[in-house]
C-alpha positions, 0 to 999 in steps of 0.5 A: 723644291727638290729639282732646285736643290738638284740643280744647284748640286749639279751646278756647284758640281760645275762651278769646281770643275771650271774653278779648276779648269779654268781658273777663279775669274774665268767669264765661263764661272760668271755665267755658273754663279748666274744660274745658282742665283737664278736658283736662289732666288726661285727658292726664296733665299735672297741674300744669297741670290745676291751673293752669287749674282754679285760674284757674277757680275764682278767677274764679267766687270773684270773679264768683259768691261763695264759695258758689255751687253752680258752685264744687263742680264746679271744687272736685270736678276740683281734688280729682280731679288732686289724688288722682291725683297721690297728694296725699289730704290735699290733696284 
């Protein structure tokens, strides 16, 4: 537990600087929200897993196109926390 809340210190410490640097919709912060929901989703916390994961996969929708290949790994980790919370469908 305490390397997941290290990581996630270290990786919102990243996302300001690049919020900053390089502005909110950046394709560099798709990749940052990415991480912090894989790490959510390692401790549990689902709804938030998808918060980030979301927030992700809009900037690459608005930044690389729909059908760019980097969207099916945030679309894989979206359906991932989905299956675990039991929502097949969904998934």
């Amino acid at each position: 537990q305490g390397k997941h809340e290290e990581a996630l210190e270290k990786l919102n410490v990243s996302l300001e600087i690049q919020r900053k640097t390089l502005g909110a919709n950046h394709p560099d912060l798709a990749g940052t929200y990415h991480s912090i929901g894989n790490v959510l989703e390692e401790q549990g916390k689902h709804e938030e897993a998808l918060e980030k994961l979301n927030v992700s996969l809009e900037i690459q929708r608005k930044t690389l196109g729909a059908n760019h290949p980097d969207l099916a790994g945030t679309y894989h980790s979206i359906g991932n926390v989905l299956e675990e919370q039991g929502k097949h469908e969904e998934a």
